[in-house]
One Martini backbone bead per residue (centre of mass of N, CA, C, O) as a GRO file, in nm:
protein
  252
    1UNK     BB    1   0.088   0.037   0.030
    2UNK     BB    2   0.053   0.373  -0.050
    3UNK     BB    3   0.167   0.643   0.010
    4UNK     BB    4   0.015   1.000   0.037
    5UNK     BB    5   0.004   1.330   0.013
    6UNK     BB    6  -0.165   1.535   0.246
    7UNK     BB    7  -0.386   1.830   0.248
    8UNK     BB    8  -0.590   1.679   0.492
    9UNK     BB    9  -0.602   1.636   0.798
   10UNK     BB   10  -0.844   1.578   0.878
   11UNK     BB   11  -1.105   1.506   1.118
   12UNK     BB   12  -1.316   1.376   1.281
   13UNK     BB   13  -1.493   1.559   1.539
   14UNK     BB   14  -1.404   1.274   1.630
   15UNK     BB   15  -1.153   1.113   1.778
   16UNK     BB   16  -1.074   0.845   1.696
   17UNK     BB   17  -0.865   0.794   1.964
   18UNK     BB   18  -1.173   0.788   2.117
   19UNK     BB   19  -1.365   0.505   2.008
   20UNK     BB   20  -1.273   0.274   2.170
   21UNK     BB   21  -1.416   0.459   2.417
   22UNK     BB   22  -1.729   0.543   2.311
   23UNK     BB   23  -1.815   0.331   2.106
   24UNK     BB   24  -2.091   0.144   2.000
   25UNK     BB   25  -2.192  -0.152   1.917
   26UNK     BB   26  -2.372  -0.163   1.567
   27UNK     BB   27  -2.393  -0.447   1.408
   28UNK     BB   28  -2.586  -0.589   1.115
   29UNK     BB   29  -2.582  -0.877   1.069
   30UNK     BB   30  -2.850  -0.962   0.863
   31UNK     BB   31  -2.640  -0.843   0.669
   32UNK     BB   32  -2.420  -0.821   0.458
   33UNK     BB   33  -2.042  -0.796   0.485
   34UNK     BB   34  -1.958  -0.738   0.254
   35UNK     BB   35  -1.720  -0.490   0.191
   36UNK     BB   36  -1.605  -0.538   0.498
   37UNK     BB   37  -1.293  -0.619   0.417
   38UNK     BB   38  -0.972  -0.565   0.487
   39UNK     BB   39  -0.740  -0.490   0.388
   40UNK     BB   40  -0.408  -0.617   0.268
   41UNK     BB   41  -0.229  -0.378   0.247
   42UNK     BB   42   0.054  -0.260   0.348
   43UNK     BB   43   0.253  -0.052   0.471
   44UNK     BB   44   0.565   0.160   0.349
   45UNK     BB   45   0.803   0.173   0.553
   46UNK     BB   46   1.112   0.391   0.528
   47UNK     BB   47   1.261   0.291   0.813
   48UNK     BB   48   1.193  -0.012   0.810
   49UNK     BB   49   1.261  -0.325   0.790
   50UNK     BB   50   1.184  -0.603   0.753
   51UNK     BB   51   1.047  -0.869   0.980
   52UNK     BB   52   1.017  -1.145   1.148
   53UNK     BB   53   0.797  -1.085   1.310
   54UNK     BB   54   0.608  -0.930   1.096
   55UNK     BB   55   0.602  -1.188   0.914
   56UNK     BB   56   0.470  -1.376   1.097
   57UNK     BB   57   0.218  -1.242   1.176
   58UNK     BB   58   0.116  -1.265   0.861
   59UNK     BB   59   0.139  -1.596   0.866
   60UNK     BB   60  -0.108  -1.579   1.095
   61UNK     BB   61  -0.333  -1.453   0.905
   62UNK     BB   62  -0.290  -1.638   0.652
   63UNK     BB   63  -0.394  -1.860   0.874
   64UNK     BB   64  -0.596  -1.787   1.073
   65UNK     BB   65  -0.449  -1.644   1.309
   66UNK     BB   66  -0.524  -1.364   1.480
   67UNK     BB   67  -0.475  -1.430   1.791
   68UNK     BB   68  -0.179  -1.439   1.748
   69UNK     BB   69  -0.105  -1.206   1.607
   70UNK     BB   70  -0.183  -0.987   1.844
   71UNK     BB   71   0.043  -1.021   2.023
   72UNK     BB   72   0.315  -1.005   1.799
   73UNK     BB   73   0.204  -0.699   1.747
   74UNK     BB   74   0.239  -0.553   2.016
   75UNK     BB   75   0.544  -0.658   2.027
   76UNK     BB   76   0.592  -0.460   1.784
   77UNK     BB   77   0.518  -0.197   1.874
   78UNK     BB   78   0.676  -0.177   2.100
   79UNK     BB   79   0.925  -0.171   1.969
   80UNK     BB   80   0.806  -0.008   1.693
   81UNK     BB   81   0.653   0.320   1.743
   82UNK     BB   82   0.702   0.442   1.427
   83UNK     BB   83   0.580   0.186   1.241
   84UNK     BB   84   0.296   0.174   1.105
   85UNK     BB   85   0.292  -0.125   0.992
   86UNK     BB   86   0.216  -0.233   1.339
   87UNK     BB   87  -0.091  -0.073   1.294
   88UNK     BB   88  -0.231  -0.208   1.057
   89UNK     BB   89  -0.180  -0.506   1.130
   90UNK     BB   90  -0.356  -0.497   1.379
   91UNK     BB   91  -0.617  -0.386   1.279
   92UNK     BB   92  -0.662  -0.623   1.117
   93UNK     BB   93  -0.679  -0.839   1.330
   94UNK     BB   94  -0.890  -0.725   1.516
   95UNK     BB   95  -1.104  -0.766   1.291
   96UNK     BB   96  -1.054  -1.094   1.243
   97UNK     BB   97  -1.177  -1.124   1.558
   98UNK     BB   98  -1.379  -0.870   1.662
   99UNK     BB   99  -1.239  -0.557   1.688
  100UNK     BB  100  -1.327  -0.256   1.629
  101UNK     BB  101  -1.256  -0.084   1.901
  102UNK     BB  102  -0.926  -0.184   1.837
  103UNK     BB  103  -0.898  -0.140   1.530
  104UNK     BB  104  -0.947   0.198   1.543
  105UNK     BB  105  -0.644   0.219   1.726
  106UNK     BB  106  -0.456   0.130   1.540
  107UNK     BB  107  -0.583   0.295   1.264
  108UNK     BB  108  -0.509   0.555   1.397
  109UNK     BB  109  -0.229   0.544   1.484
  110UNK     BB  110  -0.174   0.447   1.135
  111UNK     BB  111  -0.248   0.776   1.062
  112UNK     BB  112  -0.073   0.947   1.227
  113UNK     BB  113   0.201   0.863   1.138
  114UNK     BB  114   0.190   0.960   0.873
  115UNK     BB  115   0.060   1.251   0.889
  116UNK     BB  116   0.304   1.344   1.003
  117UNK     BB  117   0.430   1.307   0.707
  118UNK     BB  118   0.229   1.387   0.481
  119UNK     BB  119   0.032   1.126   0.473
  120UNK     BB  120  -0.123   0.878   0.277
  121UNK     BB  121  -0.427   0.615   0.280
  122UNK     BB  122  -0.660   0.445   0.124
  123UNK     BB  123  -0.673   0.158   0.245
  124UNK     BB  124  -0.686   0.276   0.521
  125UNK     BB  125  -0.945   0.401   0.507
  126UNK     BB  126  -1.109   0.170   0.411
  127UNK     BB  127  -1.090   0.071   0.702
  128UNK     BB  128  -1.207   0.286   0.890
  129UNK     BB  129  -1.485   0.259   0.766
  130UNK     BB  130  -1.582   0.009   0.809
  131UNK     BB  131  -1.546  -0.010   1.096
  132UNK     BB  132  -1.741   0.216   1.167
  133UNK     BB  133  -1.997   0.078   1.073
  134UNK     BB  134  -1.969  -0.096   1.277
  135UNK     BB  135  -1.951   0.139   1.480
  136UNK     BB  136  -2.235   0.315   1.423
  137UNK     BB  137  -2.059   0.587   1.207
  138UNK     BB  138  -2.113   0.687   0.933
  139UNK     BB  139  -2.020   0.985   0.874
  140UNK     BB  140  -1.724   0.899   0.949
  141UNK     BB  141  -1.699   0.687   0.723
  142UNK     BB  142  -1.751   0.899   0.482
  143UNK     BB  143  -1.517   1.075   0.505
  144UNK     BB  144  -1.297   0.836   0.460
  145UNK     BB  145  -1.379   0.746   0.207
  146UNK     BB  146  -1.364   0.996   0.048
  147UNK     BB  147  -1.045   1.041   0.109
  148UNK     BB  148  -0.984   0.788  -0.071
  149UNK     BB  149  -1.102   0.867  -0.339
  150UNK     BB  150  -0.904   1.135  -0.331
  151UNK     BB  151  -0.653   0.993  -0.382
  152UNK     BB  152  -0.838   0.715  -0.535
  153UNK     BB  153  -1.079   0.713  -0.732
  154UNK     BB  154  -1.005   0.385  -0.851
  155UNK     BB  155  -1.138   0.244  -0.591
  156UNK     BB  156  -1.382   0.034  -0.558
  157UNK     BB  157  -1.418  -0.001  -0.208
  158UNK     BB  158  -1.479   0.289  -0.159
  159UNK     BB  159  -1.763   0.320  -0.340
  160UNK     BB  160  -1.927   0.080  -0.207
  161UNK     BB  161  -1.910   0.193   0.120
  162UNK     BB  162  -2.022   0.471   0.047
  163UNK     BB  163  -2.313   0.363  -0.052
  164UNK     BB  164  -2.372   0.240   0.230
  165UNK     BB  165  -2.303   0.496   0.410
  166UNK     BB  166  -2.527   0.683   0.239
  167UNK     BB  167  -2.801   0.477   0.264
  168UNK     BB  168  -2.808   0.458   0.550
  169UNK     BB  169  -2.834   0.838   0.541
  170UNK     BB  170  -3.088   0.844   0.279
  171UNK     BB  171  -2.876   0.875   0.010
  172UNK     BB  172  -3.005   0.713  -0.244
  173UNK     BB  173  -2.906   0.873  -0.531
  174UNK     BB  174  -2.551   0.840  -0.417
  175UNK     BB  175  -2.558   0.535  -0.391
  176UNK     BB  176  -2.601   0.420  -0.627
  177UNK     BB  177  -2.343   0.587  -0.775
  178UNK     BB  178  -2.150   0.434  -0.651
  179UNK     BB  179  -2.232   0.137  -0.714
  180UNK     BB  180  -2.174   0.187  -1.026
  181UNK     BB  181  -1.866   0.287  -0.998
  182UNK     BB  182  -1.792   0.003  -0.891
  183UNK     BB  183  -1.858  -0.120  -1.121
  184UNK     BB  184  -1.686   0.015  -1.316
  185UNK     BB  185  -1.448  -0.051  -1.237
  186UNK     BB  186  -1.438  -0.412  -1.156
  187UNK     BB  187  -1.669  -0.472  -0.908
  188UNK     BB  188  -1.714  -0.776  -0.709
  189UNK     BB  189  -2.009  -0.803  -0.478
  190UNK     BB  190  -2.280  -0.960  -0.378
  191UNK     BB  191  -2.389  -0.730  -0.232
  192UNK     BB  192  -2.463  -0.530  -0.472
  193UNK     BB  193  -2.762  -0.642  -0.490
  194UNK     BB  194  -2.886  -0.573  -0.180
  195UNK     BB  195  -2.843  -0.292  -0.200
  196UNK     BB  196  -2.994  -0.190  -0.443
  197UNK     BB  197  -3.208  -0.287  -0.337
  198UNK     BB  198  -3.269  -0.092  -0.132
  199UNK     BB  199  -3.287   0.149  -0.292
  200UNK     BB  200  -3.517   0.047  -0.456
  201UNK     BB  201  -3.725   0.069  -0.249
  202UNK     BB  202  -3.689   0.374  -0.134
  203UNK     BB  203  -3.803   0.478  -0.433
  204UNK     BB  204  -4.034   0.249  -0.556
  205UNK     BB  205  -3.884   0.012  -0.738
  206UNK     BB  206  -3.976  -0.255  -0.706
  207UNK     BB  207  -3.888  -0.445  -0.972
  208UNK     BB  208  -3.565  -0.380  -0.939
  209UNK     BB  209  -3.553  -0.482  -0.645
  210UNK     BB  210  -3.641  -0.770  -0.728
  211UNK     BB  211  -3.412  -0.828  -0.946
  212UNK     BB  212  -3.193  -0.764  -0.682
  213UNK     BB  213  -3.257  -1.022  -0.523
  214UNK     BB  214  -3.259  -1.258  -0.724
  215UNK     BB  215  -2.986  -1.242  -0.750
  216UNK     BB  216  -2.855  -1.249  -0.496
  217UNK     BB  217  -2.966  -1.555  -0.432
  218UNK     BB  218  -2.822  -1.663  -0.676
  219UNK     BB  219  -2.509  -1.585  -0.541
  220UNK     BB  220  -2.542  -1.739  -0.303
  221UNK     BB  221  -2.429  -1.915  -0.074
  222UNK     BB  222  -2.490  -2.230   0.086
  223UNK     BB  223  -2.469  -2.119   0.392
  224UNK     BB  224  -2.483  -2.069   0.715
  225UNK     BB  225  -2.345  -1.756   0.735
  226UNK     BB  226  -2.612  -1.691   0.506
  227UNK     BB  227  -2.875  -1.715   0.623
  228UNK     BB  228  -2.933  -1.418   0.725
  229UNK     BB  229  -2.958  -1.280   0.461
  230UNK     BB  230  -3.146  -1.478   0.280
  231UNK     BB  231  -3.401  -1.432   0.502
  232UNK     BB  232  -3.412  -1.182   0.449
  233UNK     BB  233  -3.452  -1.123   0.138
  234UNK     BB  234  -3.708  -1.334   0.165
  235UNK     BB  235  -3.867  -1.096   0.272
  236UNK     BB  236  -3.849  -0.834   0.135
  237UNK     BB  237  -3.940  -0.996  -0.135
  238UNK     BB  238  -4.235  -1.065  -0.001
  239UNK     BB  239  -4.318  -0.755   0.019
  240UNK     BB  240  -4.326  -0.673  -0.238
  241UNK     BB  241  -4.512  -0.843  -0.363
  242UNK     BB  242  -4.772  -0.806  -0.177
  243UNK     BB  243  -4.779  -0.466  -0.279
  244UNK     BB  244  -4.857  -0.582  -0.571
  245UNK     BB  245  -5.116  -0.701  -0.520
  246UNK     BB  246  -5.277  -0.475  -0.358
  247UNK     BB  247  -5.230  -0.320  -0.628
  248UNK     BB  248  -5.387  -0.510  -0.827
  249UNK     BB  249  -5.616  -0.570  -0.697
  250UNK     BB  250  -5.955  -0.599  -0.705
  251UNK     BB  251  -6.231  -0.444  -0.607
  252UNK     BB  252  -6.524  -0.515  -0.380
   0.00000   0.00000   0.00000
């Protein structure tokens, strides 16, 4: 992941590092959680060359053990207090494990430290707008999506979660546009039909939003992991329908 020189340092109104002990967790389960899983490229830190703990840590994370990594990331971090790449990758384990309210202190740590040097990281951004949204902060998640997208545009899974908290926030032809330009970029993610549904629903577009449910369910792998998302969308599908019998039926 590239730093890029940074024009506007500023931060949502509540200070990140802030968040970890003030925000309270709000993550819908019952929604696909598709795009909301934290970028995995690290940052490249110009001061310290690759290190055997953190290789290590790395391969713990690749390995599926997020808790043994976040022990050897906090020894590292503790060694090398100076190096942005020990708390990305610190904050992207917390996130692994369950613990979005230490992934924000982590990845708030690892933007910190970047922008005292006058960098930025969209990647960096688009992990902490993800982890806002599970501590249901949609608004500050908007700043981080956009800031993103700021540096750079052409980011498809920036467009897609800020389209996320957008729809979150009401603002459903913004979030569609948004959900749009992640397919135009070459973004694709099944939650992506499921999204769309719900805005085109908010519009009153009910045959839209039935054929973007009917993609989605016909999409979606049938685990367990996934019968809640499952559930609801035929829960959905079945309002739409009724609606349209309720207003199709002839008077009695």
């Amino acid at each position: 992941m590239r730093y890029h020189t940074s024009y506007s340092l500023a931060l949502p109104t509540v200070s990140l590092l802030l968040l970890s002990t003030a925000a309270a967790l709000g993550q819908n389960t019952s929604a696909p959680q598709a795009g909301g899983a934290a970028s995995a490229r690290p940052p490249q830190s110009r001061q310290y060359a690759p290190s055997t703990m953190l290789g290590n840590a790395k391969h713990l994370l690749k390995s599926g053990r997020a808790a043994d990594a976040v022990s050897l990331l906090q020894k590292y971090t503790a060694e090398h207090p100076s190096d942005p790449d020990g708390p990305f990758w610190l904050g992207l384990a917390f996130d692994e494990t369950g613990e979005p309210k230490q992934a924000i202190w982590a990845y708030s740590r690892c933007l910190d430290l970047a922008t005292k040097s006058g960098m930025d990281s969209p990647e960096l951004r688009v992990n902490i707008g993800n982890t806002l949204l599970k501590l249901d902060r949609p608004v500050d998640a908007i700043f981080n999506y956009k800031r993103a997208i700021a540096i750079d545009s052409k980011l498809p899974h920036a467009h897609f979660n800020l389209g996320r908290a957008l729809l979150d926030q009401g603002d459903t032809e913004a979030a569609l546009a948004e959900f749009n330009r992640f397919y135009e970029l070459g973004g694709s993610d099944t939650a992506l039909f499921f999204y769309k549904a719900l805005a085109f629903r908010t519009l009153g577009k009910r045959d839209d939003a039935k054929v973007q449910l009917e993609l989605f369910l016909n999409s979606l792998a049938d685990t367990p992991k996934n019968q809640p998302a499952k559930k609801r969308s035929q829960a959905i599908l079945r309002e739409l329908s009724q609606t349209v019998n309720t207003i199709e039926a002839p008077a009695h």
